[in-house]
CHARMM internal coordinates of N, CA and C (Angstrom, degrees):
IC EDIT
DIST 1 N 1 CA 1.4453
DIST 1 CA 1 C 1.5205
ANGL 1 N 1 CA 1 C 108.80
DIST 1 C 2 N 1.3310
ANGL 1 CA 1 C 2 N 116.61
DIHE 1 N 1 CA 1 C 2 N 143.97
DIST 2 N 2 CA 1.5491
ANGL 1 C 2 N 2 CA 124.57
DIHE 1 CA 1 C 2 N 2 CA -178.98
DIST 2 CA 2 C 1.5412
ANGL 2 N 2 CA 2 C 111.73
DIHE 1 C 2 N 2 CA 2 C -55.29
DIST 2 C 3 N 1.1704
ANGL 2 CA 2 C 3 N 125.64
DIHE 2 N 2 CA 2 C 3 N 165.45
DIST 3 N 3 CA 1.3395
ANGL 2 C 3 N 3 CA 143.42
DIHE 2 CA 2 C 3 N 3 CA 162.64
DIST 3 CA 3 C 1.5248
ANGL 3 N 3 CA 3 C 119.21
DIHE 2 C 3 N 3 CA 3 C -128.83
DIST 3 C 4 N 1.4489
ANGL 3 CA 3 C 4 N 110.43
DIHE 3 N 3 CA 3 C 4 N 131.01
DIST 4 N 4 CA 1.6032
ANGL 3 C 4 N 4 CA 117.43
DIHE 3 CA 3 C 4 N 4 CA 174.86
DIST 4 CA 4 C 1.7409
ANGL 4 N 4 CA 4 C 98.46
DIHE 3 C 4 N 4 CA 4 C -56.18
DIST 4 C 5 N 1.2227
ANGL 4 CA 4 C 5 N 106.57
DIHE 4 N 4 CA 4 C 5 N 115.79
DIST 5 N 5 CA 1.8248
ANGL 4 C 5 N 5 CA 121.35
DIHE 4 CA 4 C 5 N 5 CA 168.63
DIST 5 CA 5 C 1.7604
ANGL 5 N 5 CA 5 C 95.18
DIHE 4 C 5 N 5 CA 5 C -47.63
DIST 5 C 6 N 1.8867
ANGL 5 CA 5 C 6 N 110.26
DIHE 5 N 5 CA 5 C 6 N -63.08
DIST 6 N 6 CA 1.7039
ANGL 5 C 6 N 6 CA 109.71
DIHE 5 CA 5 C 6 N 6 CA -168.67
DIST 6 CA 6 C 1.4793
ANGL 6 N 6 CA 6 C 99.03
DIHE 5 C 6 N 6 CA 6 C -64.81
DIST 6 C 7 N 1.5178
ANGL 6 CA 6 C 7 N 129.59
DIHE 6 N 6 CA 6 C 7 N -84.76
DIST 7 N 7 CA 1.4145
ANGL 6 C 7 N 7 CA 131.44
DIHE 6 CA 6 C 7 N 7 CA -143.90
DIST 7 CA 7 C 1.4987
ANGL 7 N 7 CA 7 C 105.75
DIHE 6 C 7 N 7 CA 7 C -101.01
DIST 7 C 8 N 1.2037
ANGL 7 CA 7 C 8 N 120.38
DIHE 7 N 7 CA 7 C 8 N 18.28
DIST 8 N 8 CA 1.6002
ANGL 7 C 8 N 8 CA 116.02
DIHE 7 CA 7 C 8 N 8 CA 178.11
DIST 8 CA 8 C 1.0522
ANGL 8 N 8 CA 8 C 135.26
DIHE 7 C 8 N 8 CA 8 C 58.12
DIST 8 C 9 N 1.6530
ANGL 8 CA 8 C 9 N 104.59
DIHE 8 N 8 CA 8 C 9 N 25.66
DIST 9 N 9 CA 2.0733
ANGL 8 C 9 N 9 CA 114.87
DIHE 8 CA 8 C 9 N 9 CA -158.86
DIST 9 CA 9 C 1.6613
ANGL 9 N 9 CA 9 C 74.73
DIHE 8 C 9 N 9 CA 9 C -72.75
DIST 9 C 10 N 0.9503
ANGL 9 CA 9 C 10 N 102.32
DIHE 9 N 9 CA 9 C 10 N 155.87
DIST 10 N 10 CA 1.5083
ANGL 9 C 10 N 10 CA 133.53
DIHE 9 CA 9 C 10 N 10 CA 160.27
DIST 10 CA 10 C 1.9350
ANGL 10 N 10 CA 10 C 117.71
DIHE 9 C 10 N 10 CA 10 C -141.61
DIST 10 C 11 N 1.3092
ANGL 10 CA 10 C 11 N 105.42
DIHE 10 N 10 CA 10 C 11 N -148.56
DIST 11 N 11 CA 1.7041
ANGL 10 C 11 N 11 CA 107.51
DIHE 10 CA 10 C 11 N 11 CA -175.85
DIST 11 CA 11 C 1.1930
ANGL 11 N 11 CA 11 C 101.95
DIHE 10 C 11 N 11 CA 11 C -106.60
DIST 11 C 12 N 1.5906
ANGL 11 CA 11 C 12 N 118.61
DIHE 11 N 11 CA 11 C 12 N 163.73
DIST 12 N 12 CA 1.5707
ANGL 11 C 12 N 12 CA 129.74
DIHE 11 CA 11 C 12 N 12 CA -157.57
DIST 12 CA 12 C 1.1479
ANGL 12 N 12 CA 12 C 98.48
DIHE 11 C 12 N 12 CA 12 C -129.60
DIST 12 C 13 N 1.1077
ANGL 12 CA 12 C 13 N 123.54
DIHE 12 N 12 CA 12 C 13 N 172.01
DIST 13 N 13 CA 2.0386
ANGL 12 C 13 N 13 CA 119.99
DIHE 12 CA 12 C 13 N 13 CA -171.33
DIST 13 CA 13 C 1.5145
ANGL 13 N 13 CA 13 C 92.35
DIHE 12 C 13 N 13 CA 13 C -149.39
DIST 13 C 14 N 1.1670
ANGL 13 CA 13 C 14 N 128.92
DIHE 13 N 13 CA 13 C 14 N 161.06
DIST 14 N 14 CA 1.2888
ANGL 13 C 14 N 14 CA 150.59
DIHE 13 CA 13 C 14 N 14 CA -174.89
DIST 14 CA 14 C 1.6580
ANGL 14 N 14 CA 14 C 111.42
DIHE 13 C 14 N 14 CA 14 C 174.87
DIST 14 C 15 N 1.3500
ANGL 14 CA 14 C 15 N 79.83
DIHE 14 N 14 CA 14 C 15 N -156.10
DIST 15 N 15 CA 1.7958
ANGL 14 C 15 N 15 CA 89.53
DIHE 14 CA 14 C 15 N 15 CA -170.91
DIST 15 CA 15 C 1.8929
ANGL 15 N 15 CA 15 C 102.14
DIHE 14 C 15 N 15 CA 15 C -143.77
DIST 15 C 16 N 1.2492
ANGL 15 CA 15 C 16 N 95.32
DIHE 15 N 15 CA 15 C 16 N 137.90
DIST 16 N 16 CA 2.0015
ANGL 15 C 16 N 16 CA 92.63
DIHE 15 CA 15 C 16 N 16 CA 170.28
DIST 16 CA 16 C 1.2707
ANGL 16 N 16 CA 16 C 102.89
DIHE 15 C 16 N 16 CA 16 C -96.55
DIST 16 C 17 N 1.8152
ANGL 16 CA 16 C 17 N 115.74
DIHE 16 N 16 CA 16 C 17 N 141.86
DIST 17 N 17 CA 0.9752
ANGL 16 C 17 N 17 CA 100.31
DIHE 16 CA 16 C 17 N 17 CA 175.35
DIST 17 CA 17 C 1.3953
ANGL 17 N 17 CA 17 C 88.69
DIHE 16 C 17 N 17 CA 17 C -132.70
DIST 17 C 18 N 1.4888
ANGL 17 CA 17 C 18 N 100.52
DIHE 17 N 17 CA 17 C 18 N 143.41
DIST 18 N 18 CA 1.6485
ANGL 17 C 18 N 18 CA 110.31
DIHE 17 CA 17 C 18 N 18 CA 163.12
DIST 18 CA 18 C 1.4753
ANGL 18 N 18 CA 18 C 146.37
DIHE 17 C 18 N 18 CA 18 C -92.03
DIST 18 C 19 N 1.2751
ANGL 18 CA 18 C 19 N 131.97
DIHE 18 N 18 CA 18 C 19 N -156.89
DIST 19 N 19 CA 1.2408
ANGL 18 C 19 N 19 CA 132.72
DIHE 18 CA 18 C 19 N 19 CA -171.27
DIST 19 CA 19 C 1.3606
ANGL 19 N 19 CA 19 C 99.40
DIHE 18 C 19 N 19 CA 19 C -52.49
DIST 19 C 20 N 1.2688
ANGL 19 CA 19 C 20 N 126.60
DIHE 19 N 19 CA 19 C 20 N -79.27
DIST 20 N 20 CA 1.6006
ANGL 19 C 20 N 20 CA 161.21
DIHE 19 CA 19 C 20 N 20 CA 170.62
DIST 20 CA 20 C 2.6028
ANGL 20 N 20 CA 20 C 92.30
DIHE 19 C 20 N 20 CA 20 C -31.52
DIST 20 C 21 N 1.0204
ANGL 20 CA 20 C 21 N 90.41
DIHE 20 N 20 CA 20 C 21 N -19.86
DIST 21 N 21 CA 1.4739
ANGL 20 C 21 N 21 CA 102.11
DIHE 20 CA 20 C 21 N 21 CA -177.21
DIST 21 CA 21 C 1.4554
ANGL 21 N 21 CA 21 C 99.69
DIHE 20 C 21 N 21 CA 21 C 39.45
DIST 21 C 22 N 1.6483
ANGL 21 CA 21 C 22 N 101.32
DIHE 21 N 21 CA 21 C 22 N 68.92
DIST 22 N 22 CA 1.5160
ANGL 21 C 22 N 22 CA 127.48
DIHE 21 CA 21 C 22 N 22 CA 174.34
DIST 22 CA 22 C 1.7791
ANGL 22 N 22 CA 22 C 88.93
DIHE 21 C 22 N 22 CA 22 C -84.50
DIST 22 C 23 N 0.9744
ANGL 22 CA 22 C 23 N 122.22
DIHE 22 N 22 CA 22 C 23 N -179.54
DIST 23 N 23 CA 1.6411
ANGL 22 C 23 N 23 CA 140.43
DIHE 22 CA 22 C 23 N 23 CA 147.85
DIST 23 CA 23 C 1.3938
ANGL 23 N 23 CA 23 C 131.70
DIHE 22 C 23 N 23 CA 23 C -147.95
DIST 23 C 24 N 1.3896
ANGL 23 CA 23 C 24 N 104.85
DIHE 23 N 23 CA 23 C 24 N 120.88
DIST 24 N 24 CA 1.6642
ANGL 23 C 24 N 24 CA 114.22
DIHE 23 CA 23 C 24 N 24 CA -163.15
DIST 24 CA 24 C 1.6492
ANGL 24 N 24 CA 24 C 96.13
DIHE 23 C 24 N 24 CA 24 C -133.10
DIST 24 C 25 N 1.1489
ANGL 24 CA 24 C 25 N 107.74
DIHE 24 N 24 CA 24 C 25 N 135.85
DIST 25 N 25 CA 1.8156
ANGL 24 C 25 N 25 CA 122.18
DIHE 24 CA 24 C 25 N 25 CA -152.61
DIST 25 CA 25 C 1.7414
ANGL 25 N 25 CA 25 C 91.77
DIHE 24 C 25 N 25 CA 25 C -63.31
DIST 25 C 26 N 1.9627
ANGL 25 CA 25 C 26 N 113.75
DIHE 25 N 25 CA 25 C 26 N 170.83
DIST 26 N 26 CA 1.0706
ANGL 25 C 26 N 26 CA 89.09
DIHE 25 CA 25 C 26 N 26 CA 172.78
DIST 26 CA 26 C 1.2368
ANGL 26 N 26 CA 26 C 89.18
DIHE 25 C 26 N 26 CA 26 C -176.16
DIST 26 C 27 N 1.4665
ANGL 26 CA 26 C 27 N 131.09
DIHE 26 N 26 CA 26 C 27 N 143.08
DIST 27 N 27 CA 1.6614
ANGL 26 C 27 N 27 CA 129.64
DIHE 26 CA 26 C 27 N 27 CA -154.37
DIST 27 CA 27 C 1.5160
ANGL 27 N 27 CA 27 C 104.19
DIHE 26 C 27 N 27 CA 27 C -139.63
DIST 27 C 28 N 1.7057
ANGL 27 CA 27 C 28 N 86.17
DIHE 27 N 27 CA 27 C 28 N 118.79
DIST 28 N 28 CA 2.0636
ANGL 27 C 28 N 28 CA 91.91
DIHE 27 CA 27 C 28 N 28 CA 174.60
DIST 28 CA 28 C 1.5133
ANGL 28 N 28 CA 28 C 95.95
DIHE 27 C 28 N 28 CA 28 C -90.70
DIST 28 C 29 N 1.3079
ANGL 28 CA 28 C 29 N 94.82
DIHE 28 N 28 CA 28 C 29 N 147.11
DIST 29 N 29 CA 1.6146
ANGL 28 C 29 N 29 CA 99.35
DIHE 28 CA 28 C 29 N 29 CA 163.03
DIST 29 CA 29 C 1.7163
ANGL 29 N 29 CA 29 C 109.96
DIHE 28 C 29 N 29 CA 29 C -135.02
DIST 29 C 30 N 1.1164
ANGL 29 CA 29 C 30 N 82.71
DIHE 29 N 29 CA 29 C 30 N 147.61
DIST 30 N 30 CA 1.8913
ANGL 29 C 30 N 30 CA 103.42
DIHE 29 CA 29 C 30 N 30 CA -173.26
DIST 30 CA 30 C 1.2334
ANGL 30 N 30 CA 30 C 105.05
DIHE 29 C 30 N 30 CA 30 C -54.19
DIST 30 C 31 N 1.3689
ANGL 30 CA 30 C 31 N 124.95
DIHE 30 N 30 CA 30 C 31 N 155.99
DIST 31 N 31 CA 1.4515
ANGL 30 C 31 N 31 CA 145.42
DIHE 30 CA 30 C 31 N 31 CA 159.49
DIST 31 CA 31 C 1.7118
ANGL 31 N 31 CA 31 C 112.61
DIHE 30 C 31 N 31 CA 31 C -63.08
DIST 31 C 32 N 0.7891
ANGL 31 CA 31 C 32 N 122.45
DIHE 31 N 31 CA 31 C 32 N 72.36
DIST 32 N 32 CA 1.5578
ANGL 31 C 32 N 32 CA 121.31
DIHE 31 CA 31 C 32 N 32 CA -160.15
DIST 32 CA 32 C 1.8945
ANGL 32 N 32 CA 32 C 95.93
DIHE 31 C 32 N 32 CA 32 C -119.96
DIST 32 C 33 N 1.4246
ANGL 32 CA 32 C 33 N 93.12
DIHE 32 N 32 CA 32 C 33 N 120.26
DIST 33 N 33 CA 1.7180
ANGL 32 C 33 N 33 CA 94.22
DIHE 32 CA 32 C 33 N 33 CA 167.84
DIST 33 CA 33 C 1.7450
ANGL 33 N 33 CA 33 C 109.49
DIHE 32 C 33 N 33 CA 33 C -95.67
DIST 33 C 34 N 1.4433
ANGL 33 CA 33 C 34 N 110.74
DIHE 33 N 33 CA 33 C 34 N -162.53
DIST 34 N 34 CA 1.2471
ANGL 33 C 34 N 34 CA 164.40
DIHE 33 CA 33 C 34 N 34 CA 167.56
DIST 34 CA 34 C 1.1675
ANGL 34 N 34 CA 34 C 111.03
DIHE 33 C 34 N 34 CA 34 C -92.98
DIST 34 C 35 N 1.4540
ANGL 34 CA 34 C 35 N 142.05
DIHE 34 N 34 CA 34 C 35 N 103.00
DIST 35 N 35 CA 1.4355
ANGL 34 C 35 N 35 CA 121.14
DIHE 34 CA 34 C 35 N 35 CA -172.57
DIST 35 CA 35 C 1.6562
ANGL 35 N 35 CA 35 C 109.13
DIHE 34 C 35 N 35 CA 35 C -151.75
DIST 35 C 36 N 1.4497
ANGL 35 CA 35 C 36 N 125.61
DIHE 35 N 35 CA 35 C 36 N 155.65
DIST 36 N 36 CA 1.4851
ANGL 35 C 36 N 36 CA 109.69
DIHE 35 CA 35 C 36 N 36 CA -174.45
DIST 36 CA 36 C 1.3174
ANGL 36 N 36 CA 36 C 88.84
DIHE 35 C 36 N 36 CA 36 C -116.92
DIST 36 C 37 N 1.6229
ANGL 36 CA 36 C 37 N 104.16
DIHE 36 N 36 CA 36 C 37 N 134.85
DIST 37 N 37 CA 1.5504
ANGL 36 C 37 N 37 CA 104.39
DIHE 36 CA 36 C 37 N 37 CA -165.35
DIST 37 CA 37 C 1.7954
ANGL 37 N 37 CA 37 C 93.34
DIHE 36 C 37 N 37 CA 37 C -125.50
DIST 37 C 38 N 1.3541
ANGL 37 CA 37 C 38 N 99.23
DIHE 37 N 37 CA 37 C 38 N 158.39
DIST 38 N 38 CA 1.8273
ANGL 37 C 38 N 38 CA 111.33
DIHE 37 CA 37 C 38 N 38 CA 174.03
DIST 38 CA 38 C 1.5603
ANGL 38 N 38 CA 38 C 102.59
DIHE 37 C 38 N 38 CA 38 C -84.85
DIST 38 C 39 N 1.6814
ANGL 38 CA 38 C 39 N 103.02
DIHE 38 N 38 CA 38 C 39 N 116.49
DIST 39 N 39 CA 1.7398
ANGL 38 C 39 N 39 CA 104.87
DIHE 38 CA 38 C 39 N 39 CA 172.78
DIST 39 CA 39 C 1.3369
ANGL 39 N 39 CA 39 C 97.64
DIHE 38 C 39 N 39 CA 39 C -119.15
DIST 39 C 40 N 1.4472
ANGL 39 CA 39 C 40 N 112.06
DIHE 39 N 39 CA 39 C 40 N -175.09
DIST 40 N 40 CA 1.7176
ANGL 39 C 40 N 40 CA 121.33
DIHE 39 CA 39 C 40 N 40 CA -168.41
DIST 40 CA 40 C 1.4761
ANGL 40 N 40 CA 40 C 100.97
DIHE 39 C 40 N 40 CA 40 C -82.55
DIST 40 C 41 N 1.2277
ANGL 40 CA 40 C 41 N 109.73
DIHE 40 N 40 CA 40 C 41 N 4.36
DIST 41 N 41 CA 1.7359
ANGL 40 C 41 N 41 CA 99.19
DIHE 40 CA 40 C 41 N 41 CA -177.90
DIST 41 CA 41 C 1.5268
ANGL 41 N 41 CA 41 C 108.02
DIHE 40 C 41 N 41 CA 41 C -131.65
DIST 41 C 42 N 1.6738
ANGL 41 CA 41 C 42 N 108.93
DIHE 41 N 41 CA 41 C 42 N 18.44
DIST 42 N 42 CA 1.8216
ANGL 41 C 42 N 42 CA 109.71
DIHE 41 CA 41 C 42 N 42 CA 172.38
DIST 42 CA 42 C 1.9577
ANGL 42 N 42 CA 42 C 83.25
DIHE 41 C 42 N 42 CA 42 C 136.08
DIST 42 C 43 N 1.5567
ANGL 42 CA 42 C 43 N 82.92
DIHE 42 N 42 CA 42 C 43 N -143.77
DIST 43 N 43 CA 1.5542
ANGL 42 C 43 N 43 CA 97.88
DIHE 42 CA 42 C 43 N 43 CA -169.13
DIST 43 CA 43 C 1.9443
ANGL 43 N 43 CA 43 C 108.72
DIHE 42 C 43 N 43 CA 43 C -103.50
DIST 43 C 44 N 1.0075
ANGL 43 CA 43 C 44 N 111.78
DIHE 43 N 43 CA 43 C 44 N 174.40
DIST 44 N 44 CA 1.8232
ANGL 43 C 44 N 44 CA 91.93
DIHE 43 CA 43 C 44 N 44 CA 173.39
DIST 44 CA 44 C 1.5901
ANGL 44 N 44 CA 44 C 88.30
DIHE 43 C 44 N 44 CA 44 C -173.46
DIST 44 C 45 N 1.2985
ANGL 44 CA 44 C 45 N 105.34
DIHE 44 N 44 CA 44 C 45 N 145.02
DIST 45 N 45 CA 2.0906
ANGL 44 C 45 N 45 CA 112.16
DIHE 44 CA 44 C 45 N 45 CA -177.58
DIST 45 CA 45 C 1.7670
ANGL 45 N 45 CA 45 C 87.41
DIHE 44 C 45 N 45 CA 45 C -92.72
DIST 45 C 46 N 1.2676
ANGL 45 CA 45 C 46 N 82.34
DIHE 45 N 45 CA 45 C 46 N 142.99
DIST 46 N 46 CA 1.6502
ANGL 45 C 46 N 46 CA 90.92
DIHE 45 CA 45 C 46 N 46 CA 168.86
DIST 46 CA 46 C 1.4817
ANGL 46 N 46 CA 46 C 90.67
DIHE 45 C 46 N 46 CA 46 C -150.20
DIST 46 C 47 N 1.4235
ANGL 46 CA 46 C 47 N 117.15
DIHE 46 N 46 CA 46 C 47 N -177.51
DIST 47 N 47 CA 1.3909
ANGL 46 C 47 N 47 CA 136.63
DIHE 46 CA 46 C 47 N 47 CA -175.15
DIST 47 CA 47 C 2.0691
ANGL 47 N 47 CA 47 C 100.54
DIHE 46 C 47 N 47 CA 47 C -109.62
DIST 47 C 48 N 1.2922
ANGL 47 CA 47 C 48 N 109.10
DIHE 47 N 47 CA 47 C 48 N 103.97
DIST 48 N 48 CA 1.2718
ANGL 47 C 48 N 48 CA 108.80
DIHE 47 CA 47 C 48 N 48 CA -176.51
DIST 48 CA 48 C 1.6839
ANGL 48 N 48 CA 48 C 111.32
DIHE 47 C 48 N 48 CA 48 C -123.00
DIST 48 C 49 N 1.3613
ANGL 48 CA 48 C 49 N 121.86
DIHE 48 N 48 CA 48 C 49 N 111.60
DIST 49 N 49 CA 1.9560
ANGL 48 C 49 N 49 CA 127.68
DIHE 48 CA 48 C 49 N 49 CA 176.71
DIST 49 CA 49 C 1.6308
ANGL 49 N 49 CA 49 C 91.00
DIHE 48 C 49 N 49 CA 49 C -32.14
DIST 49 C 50 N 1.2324
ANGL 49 CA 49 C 50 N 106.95
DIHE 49 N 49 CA 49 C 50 N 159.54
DIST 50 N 50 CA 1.8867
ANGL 49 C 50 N 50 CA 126.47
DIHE 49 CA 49 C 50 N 50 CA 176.41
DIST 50 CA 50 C 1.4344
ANGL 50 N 50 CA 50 C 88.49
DIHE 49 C 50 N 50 CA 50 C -99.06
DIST 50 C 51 N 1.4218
ANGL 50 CA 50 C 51 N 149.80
DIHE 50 N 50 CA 50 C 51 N -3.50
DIST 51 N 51 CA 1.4638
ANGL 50 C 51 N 51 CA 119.00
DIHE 50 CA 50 C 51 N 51 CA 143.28
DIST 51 CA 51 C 1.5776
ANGL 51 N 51 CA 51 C 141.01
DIHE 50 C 51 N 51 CA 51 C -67.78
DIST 51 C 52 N 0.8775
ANGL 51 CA 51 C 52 N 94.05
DIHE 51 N 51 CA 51 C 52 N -40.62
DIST 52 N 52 CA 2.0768
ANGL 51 C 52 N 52 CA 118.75
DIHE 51 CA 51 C 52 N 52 CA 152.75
DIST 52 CA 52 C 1.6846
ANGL 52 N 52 CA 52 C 100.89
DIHE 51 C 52 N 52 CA 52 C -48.64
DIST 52 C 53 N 1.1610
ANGL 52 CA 52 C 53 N 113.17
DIHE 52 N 52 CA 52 C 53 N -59.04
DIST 53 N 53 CA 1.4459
ANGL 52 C 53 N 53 CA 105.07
DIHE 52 CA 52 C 53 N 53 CA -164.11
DIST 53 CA 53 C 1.5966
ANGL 53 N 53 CA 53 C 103.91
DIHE 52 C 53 N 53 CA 53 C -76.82
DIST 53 C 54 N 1.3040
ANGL 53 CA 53 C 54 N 128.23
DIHE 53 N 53 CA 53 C 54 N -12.53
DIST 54 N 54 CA 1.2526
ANGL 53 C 54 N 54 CA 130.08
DIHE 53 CA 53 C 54 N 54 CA -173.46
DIST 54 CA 54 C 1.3457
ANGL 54 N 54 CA 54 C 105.53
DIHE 53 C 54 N 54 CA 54 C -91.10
DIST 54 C 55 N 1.5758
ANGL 54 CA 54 C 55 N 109.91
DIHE 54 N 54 CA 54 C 55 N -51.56
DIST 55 N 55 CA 1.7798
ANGL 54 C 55 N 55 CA 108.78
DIHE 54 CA 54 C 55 N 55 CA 169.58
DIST 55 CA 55 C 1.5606
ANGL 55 N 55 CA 55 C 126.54
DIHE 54 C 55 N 55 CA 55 C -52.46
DIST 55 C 56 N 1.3118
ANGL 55 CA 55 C 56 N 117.84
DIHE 55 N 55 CA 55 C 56 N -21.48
DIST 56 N 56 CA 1.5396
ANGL 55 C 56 N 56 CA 121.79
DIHE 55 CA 55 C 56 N 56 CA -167.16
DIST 56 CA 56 C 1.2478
ANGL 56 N 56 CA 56 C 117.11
DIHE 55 C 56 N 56 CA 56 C 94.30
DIST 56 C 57 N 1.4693
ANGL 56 CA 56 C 57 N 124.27
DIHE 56 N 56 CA 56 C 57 N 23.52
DIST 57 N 57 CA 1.5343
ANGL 56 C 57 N 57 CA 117.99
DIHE 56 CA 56 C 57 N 57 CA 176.28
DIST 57 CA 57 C 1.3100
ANGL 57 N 57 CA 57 C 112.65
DIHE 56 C 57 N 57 CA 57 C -82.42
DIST 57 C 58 N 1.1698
ANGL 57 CA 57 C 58 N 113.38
DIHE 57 N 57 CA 57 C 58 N 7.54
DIST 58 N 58 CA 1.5678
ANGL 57 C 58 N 58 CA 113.91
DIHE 57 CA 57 C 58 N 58 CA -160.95
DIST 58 CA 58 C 1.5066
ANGL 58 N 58 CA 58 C 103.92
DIHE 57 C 58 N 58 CA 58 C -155.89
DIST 58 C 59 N 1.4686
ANGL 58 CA 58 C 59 N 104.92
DIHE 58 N 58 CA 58 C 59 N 127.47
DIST 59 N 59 CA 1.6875
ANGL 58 C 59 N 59 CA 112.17
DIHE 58 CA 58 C 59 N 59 CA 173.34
DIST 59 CA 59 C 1.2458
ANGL 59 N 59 CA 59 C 123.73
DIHE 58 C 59 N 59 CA 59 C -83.68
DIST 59 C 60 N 0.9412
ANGL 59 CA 59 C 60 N 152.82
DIHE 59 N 59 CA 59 C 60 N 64.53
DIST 60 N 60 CA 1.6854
ANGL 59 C 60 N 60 CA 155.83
DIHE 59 CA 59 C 60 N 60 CA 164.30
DIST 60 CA 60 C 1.7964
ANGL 60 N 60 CA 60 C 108.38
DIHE 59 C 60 N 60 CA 60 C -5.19
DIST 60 C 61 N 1.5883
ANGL 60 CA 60 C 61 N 122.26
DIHE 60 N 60 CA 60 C 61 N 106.65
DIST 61 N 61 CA 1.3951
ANGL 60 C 61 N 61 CA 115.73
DIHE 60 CA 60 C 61 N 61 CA -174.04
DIST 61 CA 61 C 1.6234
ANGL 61 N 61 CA 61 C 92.18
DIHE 60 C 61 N 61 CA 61 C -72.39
END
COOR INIT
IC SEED 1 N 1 CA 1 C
IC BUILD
């Protein structure tokens, strides 16, 4: 699974629980793109969350 290049979001683990408040495991995963970003040495794709890219931590080449 991807990793945020800036803030390191990755996937979260828990459990669903239902009516009966059974529990059966269960994994969010982040909004994380594909993205070509501006670095000090040109452009470079990295894997960056769409909150980073929404705040401005990250320049889009």
């Amino acid at each position: 699974m991807a990793k945020c290049a800036i803030c390191e979001k990755g996937a979260h683990f828990g459990n669903n629980v239902s009516h009966s408040h059974r529990k059966t495991p269960k994994m969010w995963k982040s909004n994380v793109k594909s993205v070509r970003v501006k670095t000090e040495g040109g452009s470079k794709r990295m894997y960056v969350c769409t909150s980073c890219l929404k705040s401005g931590r990250v320049e889009r080449a």
